[in-house]
LUMDREN-305258 format. One record per residue: residue in three letters; x, y negated, z of N, C-alpha, C, CB in turn. Coordinates in steps of 0.1 Angstrom, whole numbers, padded with zeros to 4 digits, always signed. Glycine has a CB too. Layout:
ALAXYZXYZXYZXYZ ...
// end
This chain:
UNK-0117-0053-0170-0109-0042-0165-0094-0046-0166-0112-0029-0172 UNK-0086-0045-0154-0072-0046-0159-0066-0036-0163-0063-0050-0151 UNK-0055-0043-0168-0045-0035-0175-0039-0020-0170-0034-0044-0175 UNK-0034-0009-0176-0030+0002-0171-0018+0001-0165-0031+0010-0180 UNK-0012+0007-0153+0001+0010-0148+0007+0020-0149+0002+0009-0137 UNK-0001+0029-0152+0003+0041-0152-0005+0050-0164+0002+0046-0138 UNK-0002+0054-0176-0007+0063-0187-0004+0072-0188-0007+0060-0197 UNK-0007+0087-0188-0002+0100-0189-0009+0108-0198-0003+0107-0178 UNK-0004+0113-0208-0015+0120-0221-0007+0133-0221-0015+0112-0240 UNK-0019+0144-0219-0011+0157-0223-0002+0164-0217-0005+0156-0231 UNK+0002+0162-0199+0018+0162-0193+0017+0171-0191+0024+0156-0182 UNK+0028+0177-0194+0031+0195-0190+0047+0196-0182+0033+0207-0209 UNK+0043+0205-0176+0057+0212-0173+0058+0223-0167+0064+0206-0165 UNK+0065+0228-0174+0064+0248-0174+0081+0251-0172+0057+0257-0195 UNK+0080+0263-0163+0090+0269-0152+0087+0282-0158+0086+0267-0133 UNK+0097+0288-0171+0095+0298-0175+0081+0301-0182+0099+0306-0165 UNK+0076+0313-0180+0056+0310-0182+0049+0304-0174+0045+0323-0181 UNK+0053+0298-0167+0046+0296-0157+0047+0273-0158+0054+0307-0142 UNK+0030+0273-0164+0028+0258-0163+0024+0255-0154+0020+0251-0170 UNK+0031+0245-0141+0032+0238-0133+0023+0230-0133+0041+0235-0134 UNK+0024+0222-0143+0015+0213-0148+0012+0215-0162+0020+0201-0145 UNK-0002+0214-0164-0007+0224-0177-0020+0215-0183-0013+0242-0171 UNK-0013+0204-0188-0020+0194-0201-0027+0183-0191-0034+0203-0212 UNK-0024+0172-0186-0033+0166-0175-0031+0147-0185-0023+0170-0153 UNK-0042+0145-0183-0041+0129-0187-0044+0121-0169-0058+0124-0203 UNK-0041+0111-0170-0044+0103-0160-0041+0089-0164-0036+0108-0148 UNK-0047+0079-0157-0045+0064-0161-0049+0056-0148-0055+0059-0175 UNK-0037+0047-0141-0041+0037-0131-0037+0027-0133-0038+0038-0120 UNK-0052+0017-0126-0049+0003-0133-0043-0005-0123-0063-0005-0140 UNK-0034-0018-0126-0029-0023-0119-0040-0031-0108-0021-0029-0127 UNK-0033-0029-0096-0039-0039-0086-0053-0024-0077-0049-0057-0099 UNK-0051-0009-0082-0057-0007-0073-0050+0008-0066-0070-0009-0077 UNK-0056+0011-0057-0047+0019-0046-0058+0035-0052-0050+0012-0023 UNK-0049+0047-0060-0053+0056-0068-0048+0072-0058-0044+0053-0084 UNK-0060+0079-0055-0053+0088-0043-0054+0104-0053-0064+0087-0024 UNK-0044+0108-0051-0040+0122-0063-0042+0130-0052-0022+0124-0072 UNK-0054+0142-0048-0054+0150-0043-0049+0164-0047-0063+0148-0040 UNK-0044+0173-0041-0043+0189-0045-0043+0197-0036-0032+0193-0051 UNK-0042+0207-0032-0036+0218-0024-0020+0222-0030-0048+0233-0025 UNK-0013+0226-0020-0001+0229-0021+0004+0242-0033+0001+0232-0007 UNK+0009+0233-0041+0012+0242-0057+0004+0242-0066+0014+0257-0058 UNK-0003+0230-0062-0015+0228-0076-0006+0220-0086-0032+0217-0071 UNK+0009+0214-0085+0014+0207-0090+0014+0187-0087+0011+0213-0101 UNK+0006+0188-0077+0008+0172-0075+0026+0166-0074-0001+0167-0059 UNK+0033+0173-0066+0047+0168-0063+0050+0170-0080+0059+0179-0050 UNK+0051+0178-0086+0057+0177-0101+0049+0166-0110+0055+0193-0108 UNK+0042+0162-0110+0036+0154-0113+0038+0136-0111+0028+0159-0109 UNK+0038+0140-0096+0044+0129-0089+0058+0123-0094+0045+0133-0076 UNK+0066+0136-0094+0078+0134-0097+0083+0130-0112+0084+0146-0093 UNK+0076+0136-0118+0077+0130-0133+0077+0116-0131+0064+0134-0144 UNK+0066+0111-0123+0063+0089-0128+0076+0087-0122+0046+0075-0119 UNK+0080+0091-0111+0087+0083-0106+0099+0086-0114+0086+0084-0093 UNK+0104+0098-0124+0116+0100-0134+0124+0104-0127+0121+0090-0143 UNK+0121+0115-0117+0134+0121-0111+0131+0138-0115+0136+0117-0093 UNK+0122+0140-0120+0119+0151-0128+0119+0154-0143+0108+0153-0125 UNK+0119+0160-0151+0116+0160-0168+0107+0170-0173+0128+0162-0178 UNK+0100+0161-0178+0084+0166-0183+0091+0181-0193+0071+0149-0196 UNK+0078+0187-0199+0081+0198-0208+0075+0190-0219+0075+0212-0205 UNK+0065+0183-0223+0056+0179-0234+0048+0169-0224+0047+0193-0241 UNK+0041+0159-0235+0034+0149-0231+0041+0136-0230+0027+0152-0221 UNK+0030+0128-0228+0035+0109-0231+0030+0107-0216+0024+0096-0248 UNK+0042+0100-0210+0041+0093-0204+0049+0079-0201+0040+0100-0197 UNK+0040+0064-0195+0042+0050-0194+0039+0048-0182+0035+0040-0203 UNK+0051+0046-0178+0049+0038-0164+0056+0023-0158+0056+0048-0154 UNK+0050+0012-0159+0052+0000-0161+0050+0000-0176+0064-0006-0155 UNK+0048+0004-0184+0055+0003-0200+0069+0003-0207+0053-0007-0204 UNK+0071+0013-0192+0085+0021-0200+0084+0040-0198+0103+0015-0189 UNK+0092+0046-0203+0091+0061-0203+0102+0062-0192+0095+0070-0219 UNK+0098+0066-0181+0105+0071-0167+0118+0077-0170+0095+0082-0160 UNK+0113+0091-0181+0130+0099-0184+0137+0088-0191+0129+0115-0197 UNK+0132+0078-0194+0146+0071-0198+0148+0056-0193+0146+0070-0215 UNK+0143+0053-0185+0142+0039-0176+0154+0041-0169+0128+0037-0167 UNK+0159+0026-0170+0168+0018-0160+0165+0011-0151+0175+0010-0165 UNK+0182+0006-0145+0177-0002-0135+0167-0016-0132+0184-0005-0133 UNK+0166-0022-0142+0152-0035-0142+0140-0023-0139+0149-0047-0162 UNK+0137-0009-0144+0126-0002-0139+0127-0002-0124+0124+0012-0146 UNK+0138+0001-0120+0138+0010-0109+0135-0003-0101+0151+0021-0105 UNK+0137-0017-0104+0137-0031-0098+0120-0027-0091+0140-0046-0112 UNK+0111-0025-0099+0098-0026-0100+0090-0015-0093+0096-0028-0112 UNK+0098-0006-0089+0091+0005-0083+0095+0010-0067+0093+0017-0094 UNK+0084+0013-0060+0088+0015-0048+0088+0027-0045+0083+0008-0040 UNK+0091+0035-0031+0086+0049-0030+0092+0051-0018+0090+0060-0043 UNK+0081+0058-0012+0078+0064+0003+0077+0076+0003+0067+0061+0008 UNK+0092+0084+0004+0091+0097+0006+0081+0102+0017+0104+0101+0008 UNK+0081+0118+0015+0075+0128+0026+0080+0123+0038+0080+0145+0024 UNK+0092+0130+0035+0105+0130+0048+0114+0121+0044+0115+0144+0051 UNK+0121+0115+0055+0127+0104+0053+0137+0103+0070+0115+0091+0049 UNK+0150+0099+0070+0157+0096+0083+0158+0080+0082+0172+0104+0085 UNK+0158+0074+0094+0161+0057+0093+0181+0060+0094+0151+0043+0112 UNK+0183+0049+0092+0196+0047+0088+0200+0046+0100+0201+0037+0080 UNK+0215+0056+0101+0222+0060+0115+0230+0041+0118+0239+0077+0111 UNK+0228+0040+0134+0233+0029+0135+0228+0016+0135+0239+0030+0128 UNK+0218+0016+0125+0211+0003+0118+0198-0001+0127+0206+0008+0102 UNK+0199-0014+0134+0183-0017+0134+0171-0021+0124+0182-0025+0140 UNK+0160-0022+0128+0153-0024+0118+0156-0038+0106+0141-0023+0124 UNK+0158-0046+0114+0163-0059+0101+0174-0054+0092+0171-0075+0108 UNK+0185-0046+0098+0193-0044+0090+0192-0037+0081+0200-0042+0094 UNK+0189-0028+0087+0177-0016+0074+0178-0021+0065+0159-0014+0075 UNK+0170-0034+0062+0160-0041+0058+0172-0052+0047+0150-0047+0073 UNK+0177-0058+0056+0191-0066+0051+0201-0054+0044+0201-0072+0066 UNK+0206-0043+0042+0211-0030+0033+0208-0031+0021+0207-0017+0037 UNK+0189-0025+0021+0183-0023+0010+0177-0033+0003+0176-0014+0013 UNK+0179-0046+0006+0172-0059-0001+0185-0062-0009+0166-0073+0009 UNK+0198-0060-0004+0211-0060-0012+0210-0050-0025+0224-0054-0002 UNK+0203-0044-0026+0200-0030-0041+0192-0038-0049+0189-0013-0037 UNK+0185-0047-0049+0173-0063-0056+0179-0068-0057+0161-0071-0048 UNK+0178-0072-0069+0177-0087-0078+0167-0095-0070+0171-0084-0096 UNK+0160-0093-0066+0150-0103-0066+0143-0098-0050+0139-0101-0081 UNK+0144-0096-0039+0137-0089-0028+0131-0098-0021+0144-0080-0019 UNK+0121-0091-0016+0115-0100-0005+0118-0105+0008+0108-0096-0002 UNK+0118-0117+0015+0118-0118+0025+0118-0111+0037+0113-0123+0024 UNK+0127-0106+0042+0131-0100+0057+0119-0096+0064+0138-0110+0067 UNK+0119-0110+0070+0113-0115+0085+0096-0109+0079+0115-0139+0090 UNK+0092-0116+0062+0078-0119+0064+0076-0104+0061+0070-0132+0053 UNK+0084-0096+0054+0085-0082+0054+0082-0071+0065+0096-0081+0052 UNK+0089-0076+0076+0092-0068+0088+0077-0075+0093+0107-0072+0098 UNK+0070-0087+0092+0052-0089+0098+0049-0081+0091+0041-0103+0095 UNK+0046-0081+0078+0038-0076+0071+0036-0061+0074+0041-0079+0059 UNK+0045-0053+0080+0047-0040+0082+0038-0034+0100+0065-0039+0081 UNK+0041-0052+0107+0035-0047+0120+0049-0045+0128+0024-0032+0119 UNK+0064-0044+0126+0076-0040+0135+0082-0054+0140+0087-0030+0126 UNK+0073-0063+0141+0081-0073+0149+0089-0077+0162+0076-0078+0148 UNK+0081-0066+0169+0085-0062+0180+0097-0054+0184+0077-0058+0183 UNK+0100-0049+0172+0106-0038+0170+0119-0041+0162+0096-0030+0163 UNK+0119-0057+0156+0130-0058+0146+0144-0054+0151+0131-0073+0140 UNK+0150-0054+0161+0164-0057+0165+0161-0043+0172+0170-0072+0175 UNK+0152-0035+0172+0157-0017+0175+0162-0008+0163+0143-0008+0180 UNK+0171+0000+0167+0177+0010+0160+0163+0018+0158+0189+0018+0168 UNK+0164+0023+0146+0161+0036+0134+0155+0041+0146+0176+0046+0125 UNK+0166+0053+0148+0161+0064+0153+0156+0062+0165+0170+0073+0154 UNK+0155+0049+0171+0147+0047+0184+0132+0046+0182+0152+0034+0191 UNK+0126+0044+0174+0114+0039+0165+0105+0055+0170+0119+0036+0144 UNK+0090+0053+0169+0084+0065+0170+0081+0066+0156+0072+0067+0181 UNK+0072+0079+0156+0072+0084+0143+0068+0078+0135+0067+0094+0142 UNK+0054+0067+0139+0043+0062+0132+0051+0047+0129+0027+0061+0141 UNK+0062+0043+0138+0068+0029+0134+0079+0037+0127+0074+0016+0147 UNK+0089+0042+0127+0097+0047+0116+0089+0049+0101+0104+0062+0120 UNK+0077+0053+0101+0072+0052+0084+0068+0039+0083+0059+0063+0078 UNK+0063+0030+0093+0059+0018+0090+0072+0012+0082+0055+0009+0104 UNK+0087+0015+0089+0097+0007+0083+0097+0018+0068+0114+0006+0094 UNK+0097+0027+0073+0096+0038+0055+0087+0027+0045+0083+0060+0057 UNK+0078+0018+0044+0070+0011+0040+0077-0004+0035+0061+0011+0050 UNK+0086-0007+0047+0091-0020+0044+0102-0016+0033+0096-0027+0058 UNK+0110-0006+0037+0119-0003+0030+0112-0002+0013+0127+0011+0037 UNK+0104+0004+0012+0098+0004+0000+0096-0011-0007+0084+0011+0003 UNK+0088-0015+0002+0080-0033-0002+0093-0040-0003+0068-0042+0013 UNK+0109-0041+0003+0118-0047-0001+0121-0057-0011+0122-0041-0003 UNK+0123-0044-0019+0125-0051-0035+0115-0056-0043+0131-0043-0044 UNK+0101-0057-0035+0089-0066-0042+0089-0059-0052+0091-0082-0046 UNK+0084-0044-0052+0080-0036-0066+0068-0039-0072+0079-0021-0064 UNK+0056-0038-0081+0051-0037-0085+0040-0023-0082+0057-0041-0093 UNK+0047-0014-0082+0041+0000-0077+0049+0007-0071+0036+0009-0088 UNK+0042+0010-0061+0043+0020-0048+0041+0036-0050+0031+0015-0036 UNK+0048+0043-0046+0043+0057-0050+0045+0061-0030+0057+0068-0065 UNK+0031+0064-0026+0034+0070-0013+0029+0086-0009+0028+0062-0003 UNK+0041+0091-0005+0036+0109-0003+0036+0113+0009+0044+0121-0008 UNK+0024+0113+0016+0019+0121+0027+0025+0107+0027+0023+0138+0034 UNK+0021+0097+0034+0023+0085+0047+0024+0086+0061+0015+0076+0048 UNK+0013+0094+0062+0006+0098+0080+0007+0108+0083-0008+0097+0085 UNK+0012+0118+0072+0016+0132+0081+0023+0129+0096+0029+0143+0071 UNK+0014+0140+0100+0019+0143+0121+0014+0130+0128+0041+0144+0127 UNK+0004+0122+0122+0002+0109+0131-0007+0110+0139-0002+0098+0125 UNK-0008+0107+0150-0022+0105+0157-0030+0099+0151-0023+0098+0169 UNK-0042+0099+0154-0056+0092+0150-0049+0076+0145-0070+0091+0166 UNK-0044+0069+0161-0045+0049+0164-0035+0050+0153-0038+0039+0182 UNK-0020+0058+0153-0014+0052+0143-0013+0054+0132-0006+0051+0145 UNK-0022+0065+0128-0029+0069+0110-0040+0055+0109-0042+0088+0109 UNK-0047+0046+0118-0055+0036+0111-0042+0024+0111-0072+0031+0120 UNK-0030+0021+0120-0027+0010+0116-0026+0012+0106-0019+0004+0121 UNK-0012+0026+0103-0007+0031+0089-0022+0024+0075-0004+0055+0091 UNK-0034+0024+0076-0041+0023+0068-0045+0006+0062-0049+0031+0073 UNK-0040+0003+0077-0047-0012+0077-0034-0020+0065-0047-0020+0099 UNK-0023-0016+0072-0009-0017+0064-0011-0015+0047+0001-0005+0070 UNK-0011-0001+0046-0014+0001+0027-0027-0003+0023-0014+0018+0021 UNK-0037-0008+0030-0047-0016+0028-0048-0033+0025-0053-0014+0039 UNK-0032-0038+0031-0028-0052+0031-0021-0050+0012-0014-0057+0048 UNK-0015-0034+0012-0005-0035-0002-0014-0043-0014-0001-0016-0008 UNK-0029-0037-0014-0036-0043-0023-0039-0055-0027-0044-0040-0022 UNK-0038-0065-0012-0040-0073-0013-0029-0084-0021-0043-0074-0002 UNK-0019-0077-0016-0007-0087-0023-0006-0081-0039+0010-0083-0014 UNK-0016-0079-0046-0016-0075-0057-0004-0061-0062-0014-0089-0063 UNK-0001-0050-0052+0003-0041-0054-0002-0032-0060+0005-0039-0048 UNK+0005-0018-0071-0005-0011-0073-0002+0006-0064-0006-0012-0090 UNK-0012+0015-0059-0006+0026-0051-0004+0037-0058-0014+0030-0040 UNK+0000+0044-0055-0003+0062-0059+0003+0066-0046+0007+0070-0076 UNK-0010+0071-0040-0010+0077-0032-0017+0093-0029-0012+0069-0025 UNK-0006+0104-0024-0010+0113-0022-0009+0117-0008-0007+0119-0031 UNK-0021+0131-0007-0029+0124+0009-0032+0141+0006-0046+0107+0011 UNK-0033+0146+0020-0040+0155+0030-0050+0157+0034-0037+0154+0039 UNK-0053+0143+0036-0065+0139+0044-0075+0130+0038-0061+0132+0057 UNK-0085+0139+0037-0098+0136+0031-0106+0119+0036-0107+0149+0036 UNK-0107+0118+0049-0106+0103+0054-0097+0094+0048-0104+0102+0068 UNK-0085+0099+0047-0076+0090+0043-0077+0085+0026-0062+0096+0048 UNK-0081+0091+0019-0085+0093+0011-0097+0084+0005-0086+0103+0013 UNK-0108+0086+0015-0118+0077+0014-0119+0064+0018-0125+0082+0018 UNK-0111+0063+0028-0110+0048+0033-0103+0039+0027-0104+0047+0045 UNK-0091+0048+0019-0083+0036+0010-0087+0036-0005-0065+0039+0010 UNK-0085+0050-0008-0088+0046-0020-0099+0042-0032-0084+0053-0023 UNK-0097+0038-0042-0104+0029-0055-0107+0040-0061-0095+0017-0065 UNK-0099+0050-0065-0104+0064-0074-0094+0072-0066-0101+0064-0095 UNK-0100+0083-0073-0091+0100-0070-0094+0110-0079-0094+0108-0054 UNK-0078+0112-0081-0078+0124-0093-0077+0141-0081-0059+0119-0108 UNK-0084+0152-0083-0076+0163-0080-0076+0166-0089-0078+0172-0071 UNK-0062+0176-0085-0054+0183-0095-0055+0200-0086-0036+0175-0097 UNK-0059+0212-0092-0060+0225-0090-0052+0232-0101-0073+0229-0090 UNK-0044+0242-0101-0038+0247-0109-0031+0244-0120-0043+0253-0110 UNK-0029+0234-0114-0018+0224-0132-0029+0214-0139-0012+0239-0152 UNK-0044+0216-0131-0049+0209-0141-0058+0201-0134-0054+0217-0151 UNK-0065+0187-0137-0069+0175-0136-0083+0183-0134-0065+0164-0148 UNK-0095+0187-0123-0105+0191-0124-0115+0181-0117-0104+0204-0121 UNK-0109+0170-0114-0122+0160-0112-0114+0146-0106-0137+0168-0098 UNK-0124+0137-0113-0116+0117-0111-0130+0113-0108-0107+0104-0130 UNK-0130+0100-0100-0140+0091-0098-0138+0081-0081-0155+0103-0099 UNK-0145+0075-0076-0146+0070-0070-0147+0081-0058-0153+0061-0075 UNK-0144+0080-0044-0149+0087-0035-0161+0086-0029-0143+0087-0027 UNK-0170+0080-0039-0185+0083-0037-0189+0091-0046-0193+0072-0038 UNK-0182+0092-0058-0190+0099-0067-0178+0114-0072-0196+0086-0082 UNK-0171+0118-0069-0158+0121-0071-0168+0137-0071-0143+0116-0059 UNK-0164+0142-0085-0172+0159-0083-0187+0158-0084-0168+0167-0068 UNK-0193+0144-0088-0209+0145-0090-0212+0139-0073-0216+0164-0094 UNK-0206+0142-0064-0209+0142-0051-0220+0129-0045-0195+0142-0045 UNK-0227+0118-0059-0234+0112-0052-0248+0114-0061-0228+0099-0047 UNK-0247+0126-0069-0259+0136-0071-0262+0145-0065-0260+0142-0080 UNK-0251+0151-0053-0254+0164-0048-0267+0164-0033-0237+0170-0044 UNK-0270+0175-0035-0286+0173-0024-0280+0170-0006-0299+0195-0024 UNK-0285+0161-0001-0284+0158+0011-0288+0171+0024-0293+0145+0012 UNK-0284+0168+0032-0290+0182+0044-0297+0170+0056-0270+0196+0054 UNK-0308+0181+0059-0311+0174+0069-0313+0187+0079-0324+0163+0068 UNK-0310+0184+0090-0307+0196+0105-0313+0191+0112-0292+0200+0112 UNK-0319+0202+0123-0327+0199+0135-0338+0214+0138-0338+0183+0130 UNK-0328+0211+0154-0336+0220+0166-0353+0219+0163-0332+0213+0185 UNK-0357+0230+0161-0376+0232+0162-0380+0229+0177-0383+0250+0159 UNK-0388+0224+0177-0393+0222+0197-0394+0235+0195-0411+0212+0205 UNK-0394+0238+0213-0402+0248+0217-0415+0256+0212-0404+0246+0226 UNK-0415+0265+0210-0432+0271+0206-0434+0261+0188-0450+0262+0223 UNK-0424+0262+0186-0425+0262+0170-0418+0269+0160-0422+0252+0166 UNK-0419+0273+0146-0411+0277+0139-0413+0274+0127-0409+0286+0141 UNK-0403+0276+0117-0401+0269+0105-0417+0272+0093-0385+0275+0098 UNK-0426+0278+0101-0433+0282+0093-0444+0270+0095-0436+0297+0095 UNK-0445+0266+0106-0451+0254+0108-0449+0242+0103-0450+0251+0117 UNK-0441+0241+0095-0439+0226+0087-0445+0226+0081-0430+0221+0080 UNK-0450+0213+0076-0461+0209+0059-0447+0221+0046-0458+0178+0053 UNK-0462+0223+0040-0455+0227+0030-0443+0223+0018-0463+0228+0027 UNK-0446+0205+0018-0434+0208+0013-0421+0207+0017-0434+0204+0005 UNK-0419+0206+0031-0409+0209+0039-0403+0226+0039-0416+0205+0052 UNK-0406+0233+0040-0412+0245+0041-0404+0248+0028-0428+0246+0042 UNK-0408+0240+0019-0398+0243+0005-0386+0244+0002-0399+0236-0003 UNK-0376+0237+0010-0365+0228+0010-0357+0241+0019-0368+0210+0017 UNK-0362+0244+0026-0355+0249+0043-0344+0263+0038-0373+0257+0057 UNK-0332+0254+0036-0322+0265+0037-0318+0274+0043-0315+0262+0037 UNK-0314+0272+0057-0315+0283+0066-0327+0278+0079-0300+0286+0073 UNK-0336+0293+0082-0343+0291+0093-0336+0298+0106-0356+0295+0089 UNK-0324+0292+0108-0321+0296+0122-0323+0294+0136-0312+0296+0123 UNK-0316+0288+0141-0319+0283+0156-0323+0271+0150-0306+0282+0169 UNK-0313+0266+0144-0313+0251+0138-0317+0251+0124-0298+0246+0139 UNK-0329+0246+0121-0337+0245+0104-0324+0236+0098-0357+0234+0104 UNK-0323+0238+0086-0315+0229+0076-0322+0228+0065-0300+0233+0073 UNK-0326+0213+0060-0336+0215+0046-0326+0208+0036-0354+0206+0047 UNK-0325+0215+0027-0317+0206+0013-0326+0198+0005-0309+0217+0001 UNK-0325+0185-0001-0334+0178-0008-0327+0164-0012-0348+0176+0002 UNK-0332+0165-0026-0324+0153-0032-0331+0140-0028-0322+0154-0048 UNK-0341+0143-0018-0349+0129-0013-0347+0127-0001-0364+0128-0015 UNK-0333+0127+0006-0338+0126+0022-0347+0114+0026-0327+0126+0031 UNK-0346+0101+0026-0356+0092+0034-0370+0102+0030-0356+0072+0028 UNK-0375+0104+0017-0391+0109+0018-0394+0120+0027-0397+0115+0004 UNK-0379+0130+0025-0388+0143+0032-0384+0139+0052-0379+0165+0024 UNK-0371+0130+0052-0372+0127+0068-0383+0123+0073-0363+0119+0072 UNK-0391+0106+0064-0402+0105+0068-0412+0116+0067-0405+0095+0062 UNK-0413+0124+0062-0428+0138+0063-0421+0142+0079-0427+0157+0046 UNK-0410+0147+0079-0409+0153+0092-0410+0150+0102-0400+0157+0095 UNK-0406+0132+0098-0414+0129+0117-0424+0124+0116-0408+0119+0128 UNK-0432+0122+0107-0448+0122+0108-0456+0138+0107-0454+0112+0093 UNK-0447+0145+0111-0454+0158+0113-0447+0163+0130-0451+0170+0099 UNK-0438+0157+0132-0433+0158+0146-0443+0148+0154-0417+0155+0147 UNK-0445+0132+0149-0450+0124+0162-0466+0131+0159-0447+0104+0160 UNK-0473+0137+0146-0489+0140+0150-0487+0152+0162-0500+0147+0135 UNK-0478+0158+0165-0478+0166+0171-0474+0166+0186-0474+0173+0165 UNK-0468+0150+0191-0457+0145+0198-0450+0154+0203-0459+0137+0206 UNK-0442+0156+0192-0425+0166+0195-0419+0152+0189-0420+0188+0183 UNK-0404+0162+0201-0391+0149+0197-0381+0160+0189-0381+0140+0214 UNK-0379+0152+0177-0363+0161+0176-0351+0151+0176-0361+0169+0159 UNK-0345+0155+0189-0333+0148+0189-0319+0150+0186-0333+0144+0198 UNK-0321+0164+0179-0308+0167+0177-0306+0161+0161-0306+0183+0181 UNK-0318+0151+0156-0317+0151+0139-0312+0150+0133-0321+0146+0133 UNK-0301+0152+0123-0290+0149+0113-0292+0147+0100-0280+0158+0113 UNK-0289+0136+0093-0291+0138+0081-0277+0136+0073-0303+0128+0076 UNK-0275+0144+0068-0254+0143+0058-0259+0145+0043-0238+0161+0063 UNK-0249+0135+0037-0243+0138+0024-0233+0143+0025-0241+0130+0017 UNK-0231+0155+0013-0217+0163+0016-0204+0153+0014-0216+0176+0004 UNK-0195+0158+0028-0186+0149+0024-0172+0150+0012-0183+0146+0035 UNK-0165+0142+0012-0154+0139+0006-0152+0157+0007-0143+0127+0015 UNK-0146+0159+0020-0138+0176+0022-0148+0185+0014-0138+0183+0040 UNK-0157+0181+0018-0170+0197+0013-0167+0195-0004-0196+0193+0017 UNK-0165+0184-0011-0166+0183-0027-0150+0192-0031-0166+0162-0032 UNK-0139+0180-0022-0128+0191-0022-0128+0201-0025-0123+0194-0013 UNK-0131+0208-0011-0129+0222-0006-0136+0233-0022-0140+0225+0013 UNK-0146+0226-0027-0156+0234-0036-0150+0231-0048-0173+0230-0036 UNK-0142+0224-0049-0133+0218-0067-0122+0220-0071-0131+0204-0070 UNK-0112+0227-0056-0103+0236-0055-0101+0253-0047-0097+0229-0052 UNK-0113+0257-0045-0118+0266-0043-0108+0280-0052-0132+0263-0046 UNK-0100+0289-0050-0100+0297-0059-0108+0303-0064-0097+0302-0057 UNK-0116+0308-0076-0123+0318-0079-0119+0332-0073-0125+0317-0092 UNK-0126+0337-0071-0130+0355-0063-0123+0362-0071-0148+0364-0063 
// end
């Protein structure tokens, strides 16, 4: 297992009575891309804001590179990158220059040109900022980050307002970050997005840390019972299934839905009780609940 990039024990931060953030541990290891989910005021931005040390905690330990953020300098700030929400490209500036500005703030930055590939704006280098569409202005929001060859990336909301094509380049991109041995913290909206990139994910609900794991298993979710759906032929009804079909059958509406922690066994029963009978069901579905459904149920208010 590698090493930790990020350690948090205990973090609080309280706004009068009111804990913001209310005792949360977290730990990411270097080299993988870590997606912090919430709903809005569950405290992710405060949180966020603490690693990056433009906030101050109330209580708790926190290491980021293996320094304390509230009191890190510049050699820290050398090593860390960050991709605001909102962001304007620089009035005036094309994209190399951008690029040529903020590599002047490094000791040590990366290469321009292999910078500006690596982002996908090559086409684009000798256009002004504000000429850029939305999805290549955060691409450069990216380069500007990757500049100074940080070590860890902090990205918030990346693809907010993107179309579909330019939410997967945007992915293909912070997908390459890994490769170059970067580490992420990325927080995300979007449940796909979420799943496609990330290695783990913490949500955070009401100040507090209520479920980590892999986006397969994140909330139990690859113990939870599968659904299988499907139109009855004609001149049938749910009463007609083998019995232990019959067991399972969540709702008998237009459309049967059976819950069962065995789908291949009980799909095979159904269509060896559909072909003795030769009915077709073609409307068949079989789902694991997804990513959103675990969400939606792990930040759920209570009634």
């Amino acid at each position: 297992m590698t090493d930790p990039v990020v350690v948090v024990r205990g973090l609080r931060k309280r706004y009068g009575g009111l804990d913001a953030v209310a005792g949360i541990d977290l730990e990411i290891r270097r080299g993988e891309i870590f997606a912090f989910l919430g709903p809005n005021g569950a405290g992710k931005t405060t949180t966020v804001e603490i690693l990056e040390g433009f906030r101050e905690r109330t209580e708790g330990e926190v290491s980021v590179l293996g320094v304390d953020p509230a009191h890190a300098g510049p050699q820290w700030r050398n090593r860390v990158g960050a991709v605001l929400q909102e962001s304007s490209p620089e009035f005036g500036l094309t994209v190399r220059e951008s690029l040529e500005l903020y590599a002047g703030y490094y000791e040590a930055p990366r290469d321009i040109e292999e910078t500006i590939r690596l982002v996908g704006l090559d086409e684009k280098a000798d256009t002004l900022g504000p000429q850029l569409s939305g999805g290549q202005r955060r691409r450069l929001d990216v380069a500007l980050a990757l500049i100074g060859d940080p070590e860890l990336i902090f990205l918030d909301e990346p693809t907010t307002g993107f179309d579909p094509s330019a939410r997967r380049t945007a992915w293909h991109v912070i997908s390459g970050l890994r490769e170059l041995g970067k580490t992420v913290f990325l927080t995300t909206h979007y449940m796909d997005e979420a799943e496609n990139l990330a290695d783990r994910i913490a949500v955070i609900a009401g100040g507090r840390i209520v479920a980590e794991g892999t986006p397969g298993t994140l909330g139990g979710r690859n113990r939870m019972a599968a659904t299988i759906a499907f139109s009855l032929p004609e001149g049938t009804s749910a009463d007609d299934l083998p019995e232990e079909l019959r067991a399972l059958v969540a709702d008998a509406g237009e459309r049967v839905t059976l819950a069962t922690d065995a789908p291949l066994v009980h799909v095979r029963a159904l269509a060896d009780w559909a072909l003795a009978r030769g009915l077709d069901l073609p409307d068949l579905d079989v789902r694991r609940p997804t990513l959103e459904d675990v969400y939606l149920e792990l930040t759920e208010a209570p009634a």
